[in-house]
C-alpha positions as CSV (number, residue, x, y, z in Angstrom):
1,X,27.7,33.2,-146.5
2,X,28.5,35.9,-143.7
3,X,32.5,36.7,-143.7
4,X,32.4,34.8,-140.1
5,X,30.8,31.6,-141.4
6,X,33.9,31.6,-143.8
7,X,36.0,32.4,-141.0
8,X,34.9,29.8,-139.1
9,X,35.7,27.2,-141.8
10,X,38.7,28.5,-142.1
11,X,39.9,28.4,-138.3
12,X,38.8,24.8,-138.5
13,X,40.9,23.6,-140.8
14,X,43.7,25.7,-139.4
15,X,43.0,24.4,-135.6
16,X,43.1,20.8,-137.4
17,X,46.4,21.5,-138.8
18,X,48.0,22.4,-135.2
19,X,48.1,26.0,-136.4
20,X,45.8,27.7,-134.0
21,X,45.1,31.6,-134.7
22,X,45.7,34.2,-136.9
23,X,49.3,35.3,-136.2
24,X,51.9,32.8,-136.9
25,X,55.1,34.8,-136.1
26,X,56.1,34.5,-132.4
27,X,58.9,37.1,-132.7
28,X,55.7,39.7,-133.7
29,X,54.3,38.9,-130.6
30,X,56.3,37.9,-128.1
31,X,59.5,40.3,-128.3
32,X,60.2,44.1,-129.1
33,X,60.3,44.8,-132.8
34,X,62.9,47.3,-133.6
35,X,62.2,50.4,-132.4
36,X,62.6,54.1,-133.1
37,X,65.7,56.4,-132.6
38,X,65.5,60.1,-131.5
39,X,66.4,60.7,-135.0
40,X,63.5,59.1,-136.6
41,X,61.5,60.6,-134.5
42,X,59.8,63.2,-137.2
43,X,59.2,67.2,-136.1
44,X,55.5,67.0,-135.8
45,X,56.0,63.7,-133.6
46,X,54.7,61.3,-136.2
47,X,56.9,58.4,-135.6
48,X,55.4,58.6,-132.0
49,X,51.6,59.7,-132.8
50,X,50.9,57.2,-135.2
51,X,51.6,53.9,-133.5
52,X,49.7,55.2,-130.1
53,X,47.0,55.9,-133.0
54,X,47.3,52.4,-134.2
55,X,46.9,51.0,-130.7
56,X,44.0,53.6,-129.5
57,X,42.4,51.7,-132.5
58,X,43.1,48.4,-131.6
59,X,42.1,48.1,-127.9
60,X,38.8,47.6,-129.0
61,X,39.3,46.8,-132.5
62,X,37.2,48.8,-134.7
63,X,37.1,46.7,-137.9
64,X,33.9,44.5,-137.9
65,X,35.0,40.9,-138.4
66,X,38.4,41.5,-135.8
67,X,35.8,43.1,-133.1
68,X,33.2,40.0,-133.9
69,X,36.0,37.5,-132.7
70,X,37.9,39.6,-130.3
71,X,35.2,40.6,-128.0
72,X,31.6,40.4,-129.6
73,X,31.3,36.3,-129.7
74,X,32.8,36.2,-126.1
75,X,32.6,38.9,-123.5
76,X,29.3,41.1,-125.5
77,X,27.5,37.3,-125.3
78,X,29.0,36.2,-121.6
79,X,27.8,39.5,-119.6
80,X,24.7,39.2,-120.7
81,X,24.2,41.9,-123.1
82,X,24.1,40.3,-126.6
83,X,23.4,37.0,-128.3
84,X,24.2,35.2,-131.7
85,X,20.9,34.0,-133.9
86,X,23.3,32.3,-135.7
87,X,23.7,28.9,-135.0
88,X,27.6,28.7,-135.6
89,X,29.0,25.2,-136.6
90,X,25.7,23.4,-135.7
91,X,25.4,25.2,-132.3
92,X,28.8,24.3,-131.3
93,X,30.6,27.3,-130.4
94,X,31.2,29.9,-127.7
95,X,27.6,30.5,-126.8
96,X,27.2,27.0,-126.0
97,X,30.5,26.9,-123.8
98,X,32.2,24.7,-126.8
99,X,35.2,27.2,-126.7
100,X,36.6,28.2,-130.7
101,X,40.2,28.2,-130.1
102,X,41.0,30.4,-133.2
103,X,38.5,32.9,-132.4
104,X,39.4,33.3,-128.6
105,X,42.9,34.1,-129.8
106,X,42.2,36.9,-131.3
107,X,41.9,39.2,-128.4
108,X,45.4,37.9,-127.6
109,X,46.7,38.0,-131.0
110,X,45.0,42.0,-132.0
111,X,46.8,43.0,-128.2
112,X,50.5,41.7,-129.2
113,X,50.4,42.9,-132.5
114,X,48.6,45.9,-132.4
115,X,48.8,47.4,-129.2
116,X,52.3,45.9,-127.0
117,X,54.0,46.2,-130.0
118,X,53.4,50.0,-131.5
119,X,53.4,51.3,-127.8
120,X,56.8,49.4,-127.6
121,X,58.1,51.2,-130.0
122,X,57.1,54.4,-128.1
123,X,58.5,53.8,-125.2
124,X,62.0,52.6,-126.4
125,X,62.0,55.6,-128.6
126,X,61.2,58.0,-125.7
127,X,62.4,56.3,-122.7
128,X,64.6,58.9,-120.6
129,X,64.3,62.1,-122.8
130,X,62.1,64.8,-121.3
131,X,61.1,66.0,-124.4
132,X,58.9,63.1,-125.0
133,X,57.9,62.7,-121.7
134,X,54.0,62.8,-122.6
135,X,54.7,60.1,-125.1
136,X,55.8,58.0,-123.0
137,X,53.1,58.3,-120.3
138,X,50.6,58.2,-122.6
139,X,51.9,55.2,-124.3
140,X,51.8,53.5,-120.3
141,X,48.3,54.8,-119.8
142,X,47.4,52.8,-122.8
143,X,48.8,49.8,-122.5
144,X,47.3,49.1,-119.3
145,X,43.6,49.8,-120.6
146,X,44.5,47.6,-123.3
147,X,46.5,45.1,-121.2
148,X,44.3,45.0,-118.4
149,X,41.3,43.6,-120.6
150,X,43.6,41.0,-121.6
151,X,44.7,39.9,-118.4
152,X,40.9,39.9,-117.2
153,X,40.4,37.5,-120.3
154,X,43.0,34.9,-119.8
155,X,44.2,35.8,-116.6
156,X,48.5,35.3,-116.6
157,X,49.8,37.5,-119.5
158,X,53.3,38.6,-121.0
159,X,53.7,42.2,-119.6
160,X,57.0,42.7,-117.6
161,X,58.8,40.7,-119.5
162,X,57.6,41.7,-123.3
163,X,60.9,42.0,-125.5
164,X,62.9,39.8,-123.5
165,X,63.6,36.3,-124.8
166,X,65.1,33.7,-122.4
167,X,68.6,31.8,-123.2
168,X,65.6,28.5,-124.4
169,X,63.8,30.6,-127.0
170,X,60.8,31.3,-124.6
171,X,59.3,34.2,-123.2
172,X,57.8,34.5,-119.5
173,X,54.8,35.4,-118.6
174,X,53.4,37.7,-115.5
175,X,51.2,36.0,-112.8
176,X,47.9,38.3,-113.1
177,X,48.6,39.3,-109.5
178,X,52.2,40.7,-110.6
179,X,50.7,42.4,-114.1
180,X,48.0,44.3,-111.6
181,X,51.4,45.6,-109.6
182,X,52.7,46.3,-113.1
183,X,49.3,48.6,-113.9
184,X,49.3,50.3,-110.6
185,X,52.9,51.5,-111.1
186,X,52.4,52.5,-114.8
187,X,49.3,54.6,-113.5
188,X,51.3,55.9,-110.8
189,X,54.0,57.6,-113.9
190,X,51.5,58.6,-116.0
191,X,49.4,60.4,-113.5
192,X,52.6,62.2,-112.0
193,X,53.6,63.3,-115.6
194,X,50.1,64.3,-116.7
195,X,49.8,66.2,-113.1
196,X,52.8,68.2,-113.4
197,X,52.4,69.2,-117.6
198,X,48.9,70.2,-116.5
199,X,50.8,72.4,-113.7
200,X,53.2,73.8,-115.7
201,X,50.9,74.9,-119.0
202,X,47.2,74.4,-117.7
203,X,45.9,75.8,-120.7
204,X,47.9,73.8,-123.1
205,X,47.1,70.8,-125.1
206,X,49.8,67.9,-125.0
207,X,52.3,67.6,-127.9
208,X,50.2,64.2,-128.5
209,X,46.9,66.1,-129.5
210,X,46.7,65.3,-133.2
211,X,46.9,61.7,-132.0
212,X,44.7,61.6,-130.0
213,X,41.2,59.9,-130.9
214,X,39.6,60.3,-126.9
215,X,40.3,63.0,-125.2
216,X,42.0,65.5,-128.2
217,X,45.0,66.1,-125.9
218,X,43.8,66.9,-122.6
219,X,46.2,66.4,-119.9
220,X,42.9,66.8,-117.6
221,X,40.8,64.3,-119.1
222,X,43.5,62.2,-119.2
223,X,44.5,62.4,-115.4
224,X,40.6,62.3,-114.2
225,X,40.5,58.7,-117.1
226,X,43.7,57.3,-115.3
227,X,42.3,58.0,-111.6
228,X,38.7,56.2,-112.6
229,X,41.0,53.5,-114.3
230,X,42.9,53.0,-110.9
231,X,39.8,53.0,-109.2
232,X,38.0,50.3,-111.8
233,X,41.1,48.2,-111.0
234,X,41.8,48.6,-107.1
235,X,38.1,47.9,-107.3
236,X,38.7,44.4,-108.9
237,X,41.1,42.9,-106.4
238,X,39.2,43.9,-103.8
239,X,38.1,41.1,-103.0
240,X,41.2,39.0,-103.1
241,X,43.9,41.9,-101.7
242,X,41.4,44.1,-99.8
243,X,45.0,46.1,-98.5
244,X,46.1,46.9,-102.2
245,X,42.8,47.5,-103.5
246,X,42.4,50.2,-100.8
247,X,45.8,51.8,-101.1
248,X,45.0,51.9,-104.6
249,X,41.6,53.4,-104.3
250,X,41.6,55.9,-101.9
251,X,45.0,57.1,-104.5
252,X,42.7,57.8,-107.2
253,X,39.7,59.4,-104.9
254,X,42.2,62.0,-103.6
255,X,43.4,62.9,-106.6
256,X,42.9,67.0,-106.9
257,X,41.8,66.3,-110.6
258,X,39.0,63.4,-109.6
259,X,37.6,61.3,-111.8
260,X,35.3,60.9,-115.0
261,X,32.3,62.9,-113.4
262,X,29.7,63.5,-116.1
263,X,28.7,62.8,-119.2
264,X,30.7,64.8,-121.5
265,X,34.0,63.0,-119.7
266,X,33.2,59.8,-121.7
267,X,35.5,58.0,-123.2
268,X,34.9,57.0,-126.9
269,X,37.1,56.2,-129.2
270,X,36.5,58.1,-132.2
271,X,37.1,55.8,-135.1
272,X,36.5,58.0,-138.3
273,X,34.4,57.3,-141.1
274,X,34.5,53.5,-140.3
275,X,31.3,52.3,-139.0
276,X,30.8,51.0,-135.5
277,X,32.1,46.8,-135.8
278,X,28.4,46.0,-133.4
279,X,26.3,47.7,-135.8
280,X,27.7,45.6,-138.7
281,X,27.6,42.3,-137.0
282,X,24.0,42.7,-136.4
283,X,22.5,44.6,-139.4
284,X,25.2,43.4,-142.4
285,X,26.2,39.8,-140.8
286,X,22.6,39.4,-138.8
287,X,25.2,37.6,-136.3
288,X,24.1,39.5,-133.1
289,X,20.9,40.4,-131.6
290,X,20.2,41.7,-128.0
291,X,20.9,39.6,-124.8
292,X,17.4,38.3,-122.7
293,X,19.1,39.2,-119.6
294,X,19.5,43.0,-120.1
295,X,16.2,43.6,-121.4
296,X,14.6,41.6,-119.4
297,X,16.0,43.7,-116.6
298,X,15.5,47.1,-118.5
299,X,12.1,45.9,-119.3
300,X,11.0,45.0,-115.7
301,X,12.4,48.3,-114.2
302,X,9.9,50.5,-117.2
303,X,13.6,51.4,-117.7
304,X,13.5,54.7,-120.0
305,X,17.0,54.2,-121.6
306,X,15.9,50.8,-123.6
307,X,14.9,52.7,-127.0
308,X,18.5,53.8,-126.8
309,X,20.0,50.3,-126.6
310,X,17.6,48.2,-128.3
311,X,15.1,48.4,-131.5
312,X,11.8,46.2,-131.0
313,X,11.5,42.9,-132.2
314,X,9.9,42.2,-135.7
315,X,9.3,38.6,-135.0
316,X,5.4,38.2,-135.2
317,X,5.5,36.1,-132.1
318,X,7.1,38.9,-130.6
319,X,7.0,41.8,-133.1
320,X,6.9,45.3,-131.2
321,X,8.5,43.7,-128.0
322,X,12.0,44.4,-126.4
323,X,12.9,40.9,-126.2
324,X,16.2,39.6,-126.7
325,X,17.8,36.1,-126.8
326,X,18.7,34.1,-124.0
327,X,22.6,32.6,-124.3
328,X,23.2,28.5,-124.8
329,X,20.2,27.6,-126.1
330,X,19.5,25.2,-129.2
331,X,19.2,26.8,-132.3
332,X,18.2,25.3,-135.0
333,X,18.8,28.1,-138.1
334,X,19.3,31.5,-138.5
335,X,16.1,32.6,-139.0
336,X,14.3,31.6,-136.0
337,X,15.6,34.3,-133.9
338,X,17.3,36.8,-136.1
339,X,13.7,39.1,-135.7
340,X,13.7,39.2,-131.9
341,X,15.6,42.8,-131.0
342,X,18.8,44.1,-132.6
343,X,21.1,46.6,-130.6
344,X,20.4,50.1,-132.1
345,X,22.7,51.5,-134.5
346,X,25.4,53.2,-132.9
347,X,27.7,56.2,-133.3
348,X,31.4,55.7,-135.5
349,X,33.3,55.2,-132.0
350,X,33.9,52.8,-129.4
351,X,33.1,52.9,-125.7
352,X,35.8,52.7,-123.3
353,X,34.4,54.0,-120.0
354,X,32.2,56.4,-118.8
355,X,31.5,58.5,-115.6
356,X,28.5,56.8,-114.9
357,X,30.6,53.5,-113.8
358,X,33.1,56.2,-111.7
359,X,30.3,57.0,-109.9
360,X,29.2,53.3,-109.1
361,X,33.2,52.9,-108.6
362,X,32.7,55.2,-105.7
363,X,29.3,53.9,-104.2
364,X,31.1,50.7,-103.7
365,X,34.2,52.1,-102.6
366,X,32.0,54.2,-100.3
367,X,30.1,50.9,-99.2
368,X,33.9,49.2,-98.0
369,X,34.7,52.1,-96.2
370,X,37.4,53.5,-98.4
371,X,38.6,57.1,-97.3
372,X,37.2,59.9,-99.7
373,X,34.1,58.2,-101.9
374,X,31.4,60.0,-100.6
375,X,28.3,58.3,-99.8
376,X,27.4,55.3,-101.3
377,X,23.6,56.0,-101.8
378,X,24.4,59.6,-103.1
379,X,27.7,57.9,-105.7
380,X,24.9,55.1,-106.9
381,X,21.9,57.7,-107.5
382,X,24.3,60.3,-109.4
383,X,25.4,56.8,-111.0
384,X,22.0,56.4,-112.6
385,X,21.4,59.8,-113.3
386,X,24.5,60.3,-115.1
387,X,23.6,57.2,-117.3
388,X,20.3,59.4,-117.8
389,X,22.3,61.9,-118.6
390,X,24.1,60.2,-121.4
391,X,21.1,59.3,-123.2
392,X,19.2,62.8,-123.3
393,X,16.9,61.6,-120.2
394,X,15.0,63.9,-118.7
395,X,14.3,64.6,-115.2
396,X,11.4,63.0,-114.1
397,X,11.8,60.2,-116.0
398,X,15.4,59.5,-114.2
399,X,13.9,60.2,-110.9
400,X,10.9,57.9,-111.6
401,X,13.2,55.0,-112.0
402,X,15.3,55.7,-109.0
403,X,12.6,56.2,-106.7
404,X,11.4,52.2,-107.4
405,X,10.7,50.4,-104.8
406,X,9.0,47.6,-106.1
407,X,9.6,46.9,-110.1
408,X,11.7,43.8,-110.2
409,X,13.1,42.0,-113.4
410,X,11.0,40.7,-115.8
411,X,10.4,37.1,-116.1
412,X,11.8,36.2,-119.6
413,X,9.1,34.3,-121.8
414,X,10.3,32.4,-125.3
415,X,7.8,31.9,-127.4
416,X,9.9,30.4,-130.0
417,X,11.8,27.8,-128.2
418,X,12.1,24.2,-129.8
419,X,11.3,22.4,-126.9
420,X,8.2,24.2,-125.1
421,X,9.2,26.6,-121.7
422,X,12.6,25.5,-122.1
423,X,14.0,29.0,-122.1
424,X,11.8,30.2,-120.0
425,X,12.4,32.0,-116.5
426,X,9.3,32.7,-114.7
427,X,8.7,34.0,-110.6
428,X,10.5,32.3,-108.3
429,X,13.2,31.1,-110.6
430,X,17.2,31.5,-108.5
431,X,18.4,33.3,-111.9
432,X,15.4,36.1,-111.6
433,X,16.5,39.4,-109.7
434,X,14.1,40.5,-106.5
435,X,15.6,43.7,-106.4
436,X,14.4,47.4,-107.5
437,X,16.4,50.1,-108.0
438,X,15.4,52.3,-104.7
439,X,18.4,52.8,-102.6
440,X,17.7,52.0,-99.0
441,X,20.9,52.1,-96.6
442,X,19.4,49.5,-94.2
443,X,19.8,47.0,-96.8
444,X,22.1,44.1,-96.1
445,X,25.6,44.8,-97.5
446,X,25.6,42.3,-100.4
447,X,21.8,43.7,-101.4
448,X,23.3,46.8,-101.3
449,X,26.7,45.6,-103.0
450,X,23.9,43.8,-105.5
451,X,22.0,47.1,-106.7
452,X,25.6,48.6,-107.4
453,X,26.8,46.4,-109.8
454,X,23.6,46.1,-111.4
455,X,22.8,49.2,-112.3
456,X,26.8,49.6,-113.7
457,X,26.1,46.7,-115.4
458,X,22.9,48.5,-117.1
459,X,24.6,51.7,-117.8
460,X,28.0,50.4,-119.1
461,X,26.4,48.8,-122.5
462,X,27.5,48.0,-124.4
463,X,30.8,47.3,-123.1
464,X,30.7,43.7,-122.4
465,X,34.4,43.1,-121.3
466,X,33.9,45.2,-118.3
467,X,30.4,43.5,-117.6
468,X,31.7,40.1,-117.9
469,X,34.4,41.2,-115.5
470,X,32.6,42.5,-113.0
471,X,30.1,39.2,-113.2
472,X,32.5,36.8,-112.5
473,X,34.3,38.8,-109.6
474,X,31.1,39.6,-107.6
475,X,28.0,37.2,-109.1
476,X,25.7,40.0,-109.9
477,X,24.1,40.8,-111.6
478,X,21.9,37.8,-111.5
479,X,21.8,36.1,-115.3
480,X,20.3,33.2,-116.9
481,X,22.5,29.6,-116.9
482,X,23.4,28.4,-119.9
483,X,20.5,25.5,-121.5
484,X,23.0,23.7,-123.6
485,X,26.8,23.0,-122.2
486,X,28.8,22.0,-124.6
487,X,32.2,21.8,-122.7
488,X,32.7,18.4,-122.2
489,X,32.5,19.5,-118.2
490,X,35.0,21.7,-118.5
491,X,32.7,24.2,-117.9
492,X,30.0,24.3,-114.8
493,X,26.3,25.3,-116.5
494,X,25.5,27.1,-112.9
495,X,28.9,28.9,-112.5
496,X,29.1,30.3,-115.4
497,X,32.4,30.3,-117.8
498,X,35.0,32.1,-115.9
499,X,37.7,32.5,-118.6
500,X,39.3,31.8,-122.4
501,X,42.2,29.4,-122.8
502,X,45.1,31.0,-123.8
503,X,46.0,31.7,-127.2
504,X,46.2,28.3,-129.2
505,X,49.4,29.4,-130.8
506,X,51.1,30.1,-127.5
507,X,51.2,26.2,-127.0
508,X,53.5,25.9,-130.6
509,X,55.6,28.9,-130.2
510,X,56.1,29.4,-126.5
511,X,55.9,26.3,-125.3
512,X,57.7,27.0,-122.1
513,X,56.6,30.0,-121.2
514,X,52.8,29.2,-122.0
515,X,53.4,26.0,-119.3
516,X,54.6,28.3,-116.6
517,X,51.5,30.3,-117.8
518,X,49.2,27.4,-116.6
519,X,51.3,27.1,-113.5
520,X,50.5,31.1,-112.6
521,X,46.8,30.5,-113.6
522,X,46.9,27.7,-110.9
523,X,44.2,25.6,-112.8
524,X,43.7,23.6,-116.2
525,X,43.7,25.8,-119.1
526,X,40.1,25.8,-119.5
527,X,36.6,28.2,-119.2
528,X,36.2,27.0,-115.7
529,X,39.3,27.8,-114.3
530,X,38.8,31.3,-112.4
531,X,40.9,34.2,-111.9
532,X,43.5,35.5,-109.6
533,X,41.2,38.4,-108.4
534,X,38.0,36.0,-109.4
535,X,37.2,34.5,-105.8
536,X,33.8,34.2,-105.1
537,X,32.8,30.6,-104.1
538,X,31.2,28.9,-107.1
């Protein structure tokens, strides 16, 4: 039995007890453990290093079972990239929109104790002493990465108000409109910190450098990954605040130190001698295999990246195929899927963001007018070809795939379905793209809006937090519904889950607060409740 089957039984029983998730402590989450003094604070900085280590680690948590439930059998399965061959509790489980309370804690749980509370620690320790200045904005810098991926999971979260307990015992929580102000301002410090040590010593790495598992210390790479993380954020309440998300944007595009630009400015982070959580679920666990949506897509556009996400199937009703598996369908045991196409192994680190999606940040700033993107055709091309770049593309094959004018998506065919052409999506189907990949300014502006986000969505595997994200806050790219719902109609099959419920031990240990939570979101506490910034009629 897999460690998650286990798991499983054992959040059962827990969720039947009233218990809910892993962490049972609501002081560990919910307030500010004690923190360091200046005179803890060791000479090579390693009271400060090694809890921003810690929480580097644990944005994306690098252990294979704690990444499964924290982002792998949600977001990874919801944007369209992966699917589970494993039937989980008779086929009722996330895939099927029958939501598993104690796993869709855990990205809650994992960014309490893990992240808020080692970077707390930080900050208190550091707060108002120049010498630890770059501590301190770093520590900023990574709690909004961390915290904004929570927020864009459950929408209201505890930000502001972490560490502060109210006279009844509870702790409040941050609309998600007021946690984005929160991020802004915390970019705001961090880049005005970073701008001025890189002044001052431009050839100097920070005092945080043996710490760091990204970027090794570089107050550049730093700056140019806060200014695309402003950008990826203006970018998401643009929609809803079109004023803010402007102000924000055009901050980050005039920034003298720009953005992620090309390959090399990647973010990973580097996690050792572990090995990488997605390659375990698939090959050790056999939980995860491919998603039909992205291949489908990669396969219809002769995209020349797919070898370098996917391996071919070994299924002999599909063996030698790129063919993944299509999300919410019936599955009847593990095996009857498990040979269509894994994800290919991948490298000891985790993907955080990459230039190619700060170049499709700037075709659609470009494409709303925003001062200082550019060109949007020119941003979305260098887009692609900066994906290219990534995987070791060459030339002519890049150029081939951006000159398309007519390779659409590929209808998805499932030979192994157990009822006949149930899974399938042929021609003329609404959840089959029309659209190549040519770029072609006299395209409508939602065609054009379209090809952006789809070919971030291609290049940003196999980060599926940031995929989902983007899904639900524009529609595209176009995916395949859901066959089986299990949600009790909590959920709509044709829009798609918008959300997780909040953390199930919220409900028995902030009681109070977690109500006022439901209030912010504005909508039950369910998948089909949408976001603040998610407002695209349904």
């Amino acid at each position: 039995m897999t460690r998650i089957n286990k798991l499983l039984i054992a959040l059962t029983a827990i969720a039947a007890a009233g218990l809910g998730s892993c962490t049972k402590q609501f002081d560990s989450i919910n307030t500010n453990p004690d923190g360091l003094y200046p005179s803890q604070v060791a000479i090579d900085y390693q009271n400060l290093g090694s809890p921003l280590n810690q929480a580097q680690l644990n944005i994306l948590n690098y252990i294979d079972y704690n990444y499964q439930v924290q982002q792998n059998l949600n977001a990874d399965i919801f944007s369209g990239f992966m699917m589970s061959s494993t039937p989980f509790n008779g086929n009722i489980n996330n895939t099927t929109y029958s939501l598993v309370p104690g796993w869709n804690s855990t990205a809650w749980d994992l960014a309490y104790s893990n992240v808020m509370a080692p970077i707390a620690t930080v900050l208190q320790a550091t707060a108002g002493n120049p010498q630890y200045a770059p501590f301190y904005a770093w520590a900023k810098l990574l709690r909004v990465e961390a915290m904004h991926r929570v927020s864009d999971i459950y929408g209201p979260i505890i930000y502001s108000h972490y560490g502060t307990t109210n006279s009844d015992g509870s702790v409040t929580y941050d609309s998600q409109e007021a946690a984005y102000t929160e991020f802004f301002s915390d970019l705001d410090s961090t880049i005005s910190e970073f701008d001025a040590a890189l002044a001052a010593a431009p050839t100097s790495p920070a005092p945080f450098a043996q710490f760091d598992l990204v970027y090794g210390g570089s107050y550049q790479q730093w700056i140019k990954f806060a200014n695309t993380l402003r950008l990826r954020l203006a970018i998401r309440v643009s929609l809803i605040d079109p004023t803010l998300a402007q102000t924000e944007g055009e901050k980050s595009l005039a920034d003298a130190n720009g953005l992620l630009s090309v390959a090399a400015d990647n973010a990973y982070v580097n996690i050792g001698s572990n090995e990488n959580p997605i390659t375990l679920i698939a090959v050790a666990y056999g939980n995860i295999n491919m998603g039909a949506p992205l291949l489908s897509y990669m396969n219809g556009y002769n995209d020349p990246r797919i070898s370098q996400y996917a391996q071919k199937a070994t299924d002999p009703a599909v063996a030698g195929q790129y063919i993944g598996i299509r999300q919410g369908i019936q599955i009847d045991a593990n095996g009857r899927y498990a040979g269509y196409s894994l994800p290919v192994n991948f490298p000891n680190e985790l993907l955080l963001m990459t230039a190619a999606e700060a170049w499709f940040l700037k075709a659609e700033a470009a494409l709303r007018g925003w001062t200082g993107a550019g060109d949007a055709g020119t941003d979305y091309t260098t887009g692609i070809t900066t994906s290219m770049n990534q995987y070791g593309i060459g030339a002519a094959a890049a150029t081939a795939y951006i000159t398309n004018t007519t390779l659409t998506e590929q209808p998805y065919i499932d030979p192994k379905s157990i009822v006949a052409d149930q899974n399938n999506v042929t021609t003329g189907s609404p959840y089959l793209s029309t659209i190549p990949v040519a770029w072609n300014s006299s395209d409508p502006f939602q065609t054009m809006l379209q090809k952006i986000i789809t070919q971030k969505w291609i290049a940003m595997f196999p980060e599926g937090e940031e995929a989902w994200a983007e899904f639900r806050r524009t529609l595209y790219p176009t995916l395949f519904p859901v066959i089986v719902n299990n949600s009790g109609g909590t959920i709509s099959t044709t829009e798609f889950i918008r959300r997780l419920p909040f953390a199930s031990d919220e409900y028995s240990t902030n009681p109070t607060g977690t109500q006022g939570a439901i209030t912010l979101l504005g909508g039950p506490d369910n998948g089909g409740t949408p976001l603040w910034w998610d407002t695209n009629p349904h």
